[in-house]
C-alpha positions in Angstrom: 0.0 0.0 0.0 1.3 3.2 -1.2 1.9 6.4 1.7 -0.8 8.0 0.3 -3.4 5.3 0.4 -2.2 4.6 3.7 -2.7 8.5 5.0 -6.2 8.1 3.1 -7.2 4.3 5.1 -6.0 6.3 8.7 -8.2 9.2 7.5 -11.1 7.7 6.9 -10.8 5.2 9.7 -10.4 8.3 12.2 -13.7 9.7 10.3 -15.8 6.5 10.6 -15.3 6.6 14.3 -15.7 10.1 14.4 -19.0 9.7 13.2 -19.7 6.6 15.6 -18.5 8.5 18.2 -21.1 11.3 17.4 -23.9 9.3 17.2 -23.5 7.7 20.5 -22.8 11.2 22.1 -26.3 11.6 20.1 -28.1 9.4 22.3 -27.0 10.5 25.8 -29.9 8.5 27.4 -32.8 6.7 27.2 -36.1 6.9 28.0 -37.8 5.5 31.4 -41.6 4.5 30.9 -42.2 5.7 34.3 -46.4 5.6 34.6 -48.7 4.1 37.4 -51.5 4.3 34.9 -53.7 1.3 34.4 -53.8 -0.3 30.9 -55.8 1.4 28.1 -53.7 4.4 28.5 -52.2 5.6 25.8 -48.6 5.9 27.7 -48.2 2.0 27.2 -48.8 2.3 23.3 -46.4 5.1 23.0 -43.8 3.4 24.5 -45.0 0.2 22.6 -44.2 2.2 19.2 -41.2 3.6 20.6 -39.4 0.2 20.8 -37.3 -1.0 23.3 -33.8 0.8 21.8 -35.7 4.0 23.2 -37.9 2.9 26.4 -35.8 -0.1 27.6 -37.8 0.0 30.5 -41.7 0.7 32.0 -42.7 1.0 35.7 -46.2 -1.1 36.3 -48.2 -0.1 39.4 -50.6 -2.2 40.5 -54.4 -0.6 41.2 -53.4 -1.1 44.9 -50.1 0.5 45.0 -48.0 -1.9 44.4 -50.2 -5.3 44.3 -50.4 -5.9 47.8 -51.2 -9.1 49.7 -54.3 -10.0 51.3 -54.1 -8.7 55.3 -52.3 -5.4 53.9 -53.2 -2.1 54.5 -55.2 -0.9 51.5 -55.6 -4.1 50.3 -58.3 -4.7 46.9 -58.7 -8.3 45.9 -57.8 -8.6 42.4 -61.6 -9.7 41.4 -62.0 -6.2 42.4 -60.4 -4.7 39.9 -60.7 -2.2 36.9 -59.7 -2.7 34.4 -59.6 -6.7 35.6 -56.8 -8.6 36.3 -56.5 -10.4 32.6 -55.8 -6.9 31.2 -53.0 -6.3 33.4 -51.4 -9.1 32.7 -51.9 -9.2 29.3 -50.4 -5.5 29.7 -47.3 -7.2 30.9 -47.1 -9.8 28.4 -47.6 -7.3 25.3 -44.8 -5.3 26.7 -42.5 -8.0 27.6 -43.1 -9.4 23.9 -41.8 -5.6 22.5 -38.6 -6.4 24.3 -39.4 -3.7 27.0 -38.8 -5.0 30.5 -41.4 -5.0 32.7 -40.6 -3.3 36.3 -43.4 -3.7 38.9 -43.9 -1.0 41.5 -43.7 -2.3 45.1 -43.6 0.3 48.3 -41.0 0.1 50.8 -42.6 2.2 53.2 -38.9 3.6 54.3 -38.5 0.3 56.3 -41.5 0.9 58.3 -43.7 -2.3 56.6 -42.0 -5.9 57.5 -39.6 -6.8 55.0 -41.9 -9.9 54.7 -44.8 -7.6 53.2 -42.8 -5.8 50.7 -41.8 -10.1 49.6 -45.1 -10.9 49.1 -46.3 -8.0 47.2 -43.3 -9.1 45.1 -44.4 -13.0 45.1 -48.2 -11.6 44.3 -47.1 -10.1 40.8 -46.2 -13.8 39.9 -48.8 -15.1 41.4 -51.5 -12.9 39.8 -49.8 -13.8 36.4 -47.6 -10.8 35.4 -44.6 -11.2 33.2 -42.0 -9.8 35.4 -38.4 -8.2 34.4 -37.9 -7.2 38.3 -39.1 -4.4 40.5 -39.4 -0.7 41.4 -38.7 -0.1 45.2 -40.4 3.0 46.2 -39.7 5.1 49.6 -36.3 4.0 49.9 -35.2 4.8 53.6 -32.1 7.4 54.7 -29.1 6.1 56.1 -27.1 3.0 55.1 -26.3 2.4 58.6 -29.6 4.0 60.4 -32.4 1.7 62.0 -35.4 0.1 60.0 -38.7 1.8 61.3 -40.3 -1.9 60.8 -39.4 -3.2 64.3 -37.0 -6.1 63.0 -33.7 -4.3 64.3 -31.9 -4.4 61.1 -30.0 -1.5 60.1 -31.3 0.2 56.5 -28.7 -1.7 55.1 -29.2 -4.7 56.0 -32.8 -4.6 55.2 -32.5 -3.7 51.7 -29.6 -6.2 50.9 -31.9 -8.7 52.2 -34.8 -7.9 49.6 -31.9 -7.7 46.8 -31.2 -11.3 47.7 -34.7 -11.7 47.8 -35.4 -10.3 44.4 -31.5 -11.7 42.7 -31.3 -14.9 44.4 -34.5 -16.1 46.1 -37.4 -16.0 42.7 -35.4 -17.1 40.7 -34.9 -20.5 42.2 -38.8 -20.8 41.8 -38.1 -21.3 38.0 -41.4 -19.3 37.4 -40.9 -19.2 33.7 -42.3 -14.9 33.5 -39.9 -14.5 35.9 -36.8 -12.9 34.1 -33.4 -15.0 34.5 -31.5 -11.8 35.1 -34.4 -9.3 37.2 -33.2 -5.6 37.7 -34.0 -3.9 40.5 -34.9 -0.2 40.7 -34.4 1.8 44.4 -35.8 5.6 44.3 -34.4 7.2 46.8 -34.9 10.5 44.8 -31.5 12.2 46.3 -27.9 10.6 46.2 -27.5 8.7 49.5 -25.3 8.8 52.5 -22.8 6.5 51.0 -22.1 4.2 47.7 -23.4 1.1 49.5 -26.8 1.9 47.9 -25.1 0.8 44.6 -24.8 -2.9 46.1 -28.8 -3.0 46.9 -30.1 -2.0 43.3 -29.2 -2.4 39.7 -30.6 1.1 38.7 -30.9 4.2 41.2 -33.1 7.1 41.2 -30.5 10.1 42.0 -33.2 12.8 41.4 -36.7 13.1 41.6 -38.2 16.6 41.1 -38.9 19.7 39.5 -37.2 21.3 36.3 -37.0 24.5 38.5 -37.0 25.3 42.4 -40.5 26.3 43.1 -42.1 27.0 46.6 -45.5 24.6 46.3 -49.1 25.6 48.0 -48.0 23.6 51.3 -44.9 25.2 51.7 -43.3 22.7 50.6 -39.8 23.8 48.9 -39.4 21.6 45.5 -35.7 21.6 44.7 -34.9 22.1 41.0 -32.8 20.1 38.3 -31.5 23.4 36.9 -29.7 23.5 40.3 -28.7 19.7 41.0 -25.5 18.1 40.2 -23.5 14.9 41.2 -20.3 16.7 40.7 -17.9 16.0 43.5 -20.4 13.1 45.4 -19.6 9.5 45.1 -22.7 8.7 42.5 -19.7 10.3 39.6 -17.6 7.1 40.5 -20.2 4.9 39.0 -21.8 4.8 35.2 -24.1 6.8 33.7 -26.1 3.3 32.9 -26.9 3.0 36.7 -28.7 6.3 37.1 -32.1 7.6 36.6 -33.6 11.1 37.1 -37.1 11.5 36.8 -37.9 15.5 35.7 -40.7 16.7 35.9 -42.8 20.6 35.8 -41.3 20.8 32.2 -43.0 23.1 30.2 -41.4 23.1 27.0 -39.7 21.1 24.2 -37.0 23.1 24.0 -36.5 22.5 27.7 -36.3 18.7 26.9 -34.3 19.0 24.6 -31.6 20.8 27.4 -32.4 17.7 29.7 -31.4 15.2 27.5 -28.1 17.6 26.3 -26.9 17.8 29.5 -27.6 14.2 30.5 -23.6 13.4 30.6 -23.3 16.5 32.7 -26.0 14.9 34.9 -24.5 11.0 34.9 -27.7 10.1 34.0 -28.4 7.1 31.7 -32.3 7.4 31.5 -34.6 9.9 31.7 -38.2 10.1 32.6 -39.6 14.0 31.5 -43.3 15.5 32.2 -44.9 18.5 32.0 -47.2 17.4 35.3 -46.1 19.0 38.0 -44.7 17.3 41.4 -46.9 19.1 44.0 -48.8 16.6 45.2 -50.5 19.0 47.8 -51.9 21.0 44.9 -53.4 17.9 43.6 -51.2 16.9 40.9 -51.2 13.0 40.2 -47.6 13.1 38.7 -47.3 9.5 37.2 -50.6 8.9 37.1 -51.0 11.6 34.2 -49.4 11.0 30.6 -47.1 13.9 30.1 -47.9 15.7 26.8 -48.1 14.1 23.1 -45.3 16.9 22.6 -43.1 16.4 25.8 -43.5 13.0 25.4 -42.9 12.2 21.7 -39.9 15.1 22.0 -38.1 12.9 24.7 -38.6 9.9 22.6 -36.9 11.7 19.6 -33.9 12.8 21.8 -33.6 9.0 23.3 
């Protein structure tokens, strides 16, 4: 090979990766389905046509929060429901079959149910008939090494490696075959904990939970922006992008989404969940149990 042709292979080797490089800088993170609407709703569809490369992932909340077990506060047998039972499964089963992973929604209670509770609401989704791809921990407690409000003695810590083991180790050896071989597990914690030992309890992690902006709400209740809200210099920048979520809501604009999913590196964030509903719960808002906008939602799906 002559010099020349040689100059001419390195140049356009060094442009063909250029261009690779630039289109995974494209996609800076994916969509989360994050919904606790029932199915019928249009938000399932969406993500449906969106594919999997897009929306790897949707959150499925029971109609009782979570699919408790009979004996349960707040418990609703599932002959009770609406829409019924079939169509949530079948729900599950459409979306498993589109190669998204189904994550069901089960409530901590920041350690103050039994461990044992937060199992069987687990166990139920299996039982009931859902195609499971693992679970979305809610109300994760504060403080690796503080005490679990349950009763049990176990230190935060403890308690929440025990339901990893449950959810890693435990269903699996019941074979169920809509039980996924390799389940994730998603904690919200909504903030960066204390320390990185949260890592070892979850495969994914909620860092942040709120508002685009810092807004007052009509409680008094002081909703700490995005805008403002960086990993930079805590242990959560040690760890991959692909581990973190941030949920965003109290967007108003495309443009605005557009930023978000920019300034996703910036953020360490490998998935993105962004609504125009607004947090403030006190004011009424159902945040995830309202589709964001056609325009929010198909612009996040064009930045994914």
């Amino acid at each position: 090979m002559t010099r020349i042709n040689i100059v001419k292979s390195i140049t356009l080797s060094i442009a063909t990766i250029a261009v690779l490089s630039f289109g995974t800088a494209a996609r800076a993170a994916h969509t989360m389905g994050f919904t606790y609407e029932a199915p019928g709703d249009p938000i399932f569809t969406w993500a449906q046509n969106a594919g999997s490369t897009k929306v790897p992932y949707v959150i499925i909340n029971a109609p009782n929060n979570g699919n408790l077990c009979s004996g349960d506060t707040g418990y609703i047998p599932t002959s009770s429901w609406s829409p019924p039972l079939s169509s949530w499964t079948a729900l599950s089963a459409s979306l498993h079959s589109h190669g998204i992973k189904v994550i069901c929604y089960v409530d901590s209670a920041f350690t103050n149910r039994p461990l044992w509770q937060v199992e069987n609401d687990m166990s139920q989704y299996l039982l009931d008939g859902f195609t499971v791809d693992g679970f979305f921990v809610d109300d994760i407690a504060w403080g690796w090494s503080a005490t679990s409000g349950d009763g049990s003695g176990l230190s935060h810590g403890t308690w929440y490696t025990n339901l990893y083991n449950f959810v890693h180790t435990t269903i699996p050896s019941w074979n169920n075959p809509k039980y996924s071989t390799s389940p994730t597990e998603i904690i919200n914690p909504g903030g960066i904990g204390d320390v990185s030992n949260w890592m070892n309890v979850c495969n994914l992690d909620v860092d942040f939970e709120g508002p685009y902006n810092t807004f007052t709400g009509v409680g008094g209740t002081v909703f700490h922006g995005y805008t403002s809200w960086s990993p930079s210099g805590t242990w959560a920048t040690s760890f991959p992008a692909s581990r973190f979520i941030n949920l965003v809501t109290n967007v108003s604009s495309t443009s605005t989404v557009d930023s978000i999913f920019a300034g996703a590196t910036g953020k360490n964030a490998g998935y993105l969940y962004v609504t125009n509903v607004s947090c403030d719960w006190q004011a009424g808002f159902n945040t995830y149990g309202t589709d964001p906008s056609t325009s929010i939602w198909n612009e996040e799906i064009a930045k994914s």
